[in-house]
N, C-alpha and C positions, 0 to 999 in steps of 0.2 A: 361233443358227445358228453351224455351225462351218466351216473349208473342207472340209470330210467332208461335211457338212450344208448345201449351197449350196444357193440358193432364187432361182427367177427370178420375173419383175418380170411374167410372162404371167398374167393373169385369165383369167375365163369374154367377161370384156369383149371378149378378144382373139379368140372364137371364133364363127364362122359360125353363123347361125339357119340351116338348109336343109331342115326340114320342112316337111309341110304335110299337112291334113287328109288330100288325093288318095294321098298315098305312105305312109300308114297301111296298107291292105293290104300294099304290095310290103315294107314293112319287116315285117312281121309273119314273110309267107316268107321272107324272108332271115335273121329271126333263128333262125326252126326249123331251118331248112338249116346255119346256124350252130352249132348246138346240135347234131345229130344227126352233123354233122363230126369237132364235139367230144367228142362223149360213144363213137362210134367210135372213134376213136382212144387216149383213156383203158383202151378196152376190151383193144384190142391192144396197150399199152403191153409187157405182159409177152411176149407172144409175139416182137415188133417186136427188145427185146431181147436175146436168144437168136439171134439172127441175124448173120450175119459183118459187120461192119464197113458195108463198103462198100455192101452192100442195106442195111441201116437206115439210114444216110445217106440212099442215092436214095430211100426211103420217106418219110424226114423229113421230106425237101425235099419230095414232092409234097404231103404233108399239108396240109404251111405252107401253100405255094402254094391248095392246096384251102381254107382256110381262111378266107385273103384273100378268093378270087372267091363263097364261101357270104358274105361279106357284100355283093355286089354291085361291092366294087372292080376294077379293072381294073388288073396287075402288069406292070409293065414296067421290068426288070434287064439294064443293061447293064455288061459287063466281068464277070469271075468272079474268086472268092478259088482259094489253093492246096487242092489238093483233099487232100489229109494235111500230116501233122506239127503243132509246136506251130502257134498262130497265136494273134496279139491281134486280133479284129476289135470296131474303135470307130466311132461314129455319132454323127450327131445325135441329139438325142431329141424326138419330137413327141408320139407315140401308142402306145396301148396297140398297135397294129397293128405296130407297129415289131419286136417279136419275132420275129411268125411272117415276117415279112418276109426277118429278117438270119437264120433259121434254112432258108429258101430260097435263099439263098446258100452257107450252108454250115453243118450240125446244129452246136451248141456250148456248151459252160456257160457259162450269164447269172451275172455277177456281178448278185444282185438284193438289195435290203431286207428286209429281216427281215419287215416286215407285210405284204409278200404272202402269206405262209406263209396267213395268216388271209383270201384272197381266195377266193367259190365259185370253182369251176372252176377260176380263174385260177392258184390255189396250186397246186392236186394237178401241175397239168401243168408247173409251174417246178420244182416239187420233185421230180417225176419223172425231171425233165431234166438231174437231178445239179447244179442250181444250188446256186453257192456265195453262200450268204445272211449278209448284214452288217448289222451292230450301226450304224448309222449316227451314233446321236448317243453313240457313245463311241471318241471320238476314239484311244485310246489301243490299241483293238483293229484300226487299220490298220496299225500293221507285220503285224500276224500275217494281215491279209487281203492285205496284199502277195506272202508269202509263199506264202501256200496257191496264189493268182495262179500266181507263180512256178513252181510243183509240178505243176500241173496242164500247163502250159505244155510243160515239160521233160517229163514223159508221152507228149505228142504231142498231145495234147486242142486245139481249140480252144477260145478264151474272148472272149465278147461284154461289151463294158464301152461305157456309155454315159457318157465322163468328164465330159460336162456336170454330172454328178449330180441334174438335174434336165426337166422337162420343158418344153419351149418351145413356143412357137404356129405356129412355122415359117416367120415373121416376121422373127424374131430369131433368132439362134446366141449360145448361152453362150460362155466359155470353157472349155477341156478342161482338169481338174483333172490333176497329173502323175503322182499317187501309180501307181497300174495299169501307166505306160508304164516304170516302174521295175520293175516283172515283169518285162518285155517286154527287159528290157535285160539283169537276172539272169539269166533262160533264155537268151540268146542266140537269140531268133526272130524274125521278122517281126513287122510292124503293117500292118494293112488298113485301112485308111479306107474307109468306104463313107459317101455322102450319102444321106440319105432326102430325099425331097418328094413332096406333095402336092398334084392340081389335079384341073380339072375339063377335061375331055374336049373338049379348044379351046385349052386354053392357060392359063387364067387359074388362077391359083394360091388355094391357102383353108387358111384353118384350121381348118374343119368336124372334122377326124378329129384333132385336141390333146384331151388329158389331161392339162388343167393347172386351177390354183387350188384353187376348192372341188368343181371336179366328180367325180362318183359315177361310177364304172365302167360301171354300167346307161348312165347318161346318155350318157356316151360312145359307148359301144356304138348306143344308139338312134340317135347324130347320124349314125353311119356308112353303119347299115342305112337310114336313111329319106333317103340321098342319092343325087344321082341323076349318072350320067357319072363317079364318083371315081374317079381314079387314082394310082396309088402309082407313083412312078419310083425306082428303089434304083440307084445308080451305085456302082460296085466300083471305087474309083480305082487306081493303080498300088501296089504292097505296097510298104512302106518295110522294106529289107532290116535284119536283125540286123546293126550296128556303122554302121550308118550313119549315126547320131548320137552325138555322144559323152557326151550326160546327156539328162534324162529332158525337163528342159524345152523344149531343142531338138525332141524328136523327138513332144513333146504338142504343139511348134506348127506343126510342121512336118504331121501330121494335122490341125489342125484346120482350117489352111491348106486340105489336101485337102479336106476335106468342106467347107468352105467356095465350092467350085469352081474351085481354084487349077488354072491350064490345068496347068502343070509339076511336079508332086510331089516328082518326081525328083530335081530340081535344089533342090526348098526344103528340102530339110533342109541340105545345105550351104553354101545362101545364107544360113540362118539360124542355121547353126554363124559363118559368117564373121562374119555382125552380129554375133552374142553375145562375140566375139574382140577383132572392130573396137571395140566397146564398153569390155570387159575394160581393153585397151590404153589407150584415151582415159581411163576411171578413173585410170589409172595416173600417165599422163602429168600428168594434173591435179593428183593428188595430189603427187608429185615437184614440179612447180610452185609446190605450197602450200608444203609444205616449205621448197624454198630461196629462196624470197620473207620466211616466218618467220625464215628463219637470216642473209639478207642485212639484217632490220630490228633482230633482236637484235644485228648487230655494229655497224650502225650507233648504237645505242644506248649501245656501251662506249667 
């Protein structure tokens, strides 16, 4: 494993059983309804395209949307992203659902892996979607995905990165990798934070709808369609302005801060520009300390 290549600690252990014999039928129609969603929209892909901007946008987003509720969940998005220019929008990562989710927020290229290319369905429609696909266990080819980042950004494009680089049970939160927020800093654009969660229809939270460990995409998919009451909540937190941080790591923790349900976004990047400062400083100081503590026992010495 590399920090390109980060791998979280979430099993199948970590995931909700919520099937059952009775909800065999209802997931059966959900996942045809799923399917027929899907394979529409693949259909219009080329038409959708030829389209001015801002109707494929509003198209995209209903799709997504439509996508979600074909599998029975229930979407509930509060606060919105910028509606043009470049943008970096970053999340948590839970599920395979998380796509069409942060694409209902706002259409955008997924920085994704390489082996989705080779997923049914799931490939044609990321590839479709002009995702920029990465080499992940070759470390040496993320400046150049930094860049393309960067490129795409300065276009006006958004771009969906999920810095964890991996996926979690929703349980837990990784850390956000910084490599991506250094795009975000060469284009001079924004960063959106958006939290993802999921629960059940009363409050109590699950990790029924993760794609983590050894699990298969079908399987996935089944856990979703055969559940009953899921809800997906997507919170759009306040957009962390271009120059608001002065490096990449500031402003990765400063997001992840956000998506973590930090009440004040606004304020954490400065608060966590100042620690990083306050820190800097005390280094410093301590260091000059060592120093002439060494130079006061060398002369004691002559």
């Amino acid at each position: 494993m590399s920090a390109w290549l980060p791998s979280a600690p979430c099993s199948r252990v970590c995931v909700e059983s919520v099937g059952s014999p009775a909800a065999v039928p209802r997931a059966l129609v959900r996942l045809a309804a799923l399917l027929a969603v899907l394979v529409f929209g693949i259909v219009l892909i080329p038409v959708v395209g030829r389209l001015a901007a801002v109707w494929r946008d509003r198209l995209t987003r209903t799709w997504c949307r439509t996508i979600v509720r074909a599998t029975g969940v229930r979407l509930r998005i509060t606060g919105a992203a910028p509606p043009g220019g470049g943008l970096l929008l970053v999340a948590n990562h839970i599920s395979w659902l998380d796509i069409p989710l942060l694409a209902a927020v706002r259409p955008a290229r997924m920085l994704a892996k390489a082996e989705i290319r080779q997923w049914p369905v799931a490939g044609v429609l990321t590839a479709s979607s002009g995702a920029l696909f990465i080499q992940r266990d070759r470390l040496r080819a993320l400046p150049r995905t930094v860049e393309r980042i960067a490129d795409s950004l300065r276009g006006g494009s958004a771009v969906v990165v999920f810095p964890e680089g991996s996926t979690w049970c929703g349980r837990a939160q990784g850390r956000f990798r910084r490599a991506a927020f250094q795009a975000a800093l060469d284009a001079g654009v924004p960063v959106q934070p958006v939290h993802l969660h999921y629960r059940f229809d009363g409050g109590a939270a699950t990790t029924a709808p993760a794609f983590v460990g050894s699990d298969s995409l079908l399987t996935s998919v089944w856990r979703v369609v055969s559940a009953r009451a899921l809800v997906a909540e997507v919170r759009v937190e306040p957009v962390l302005g271009a120059g608001s941080a002065p490096d990449r790591r500031t402003l990765a923790l400063a997001a992840e801060t956000a998506t973590n349900g930090a009440a004040d976004t606004g304020t954490a990047v400065v608060e966590t520009a100042d620690a990083h400062r306050r820190s800097a400083e005390a280094r410093r100081r301590s260091a000059e300390a060592r120093r002439r503590s060494a130079n006061s026992e060398a002369h004691a010495h002559l």
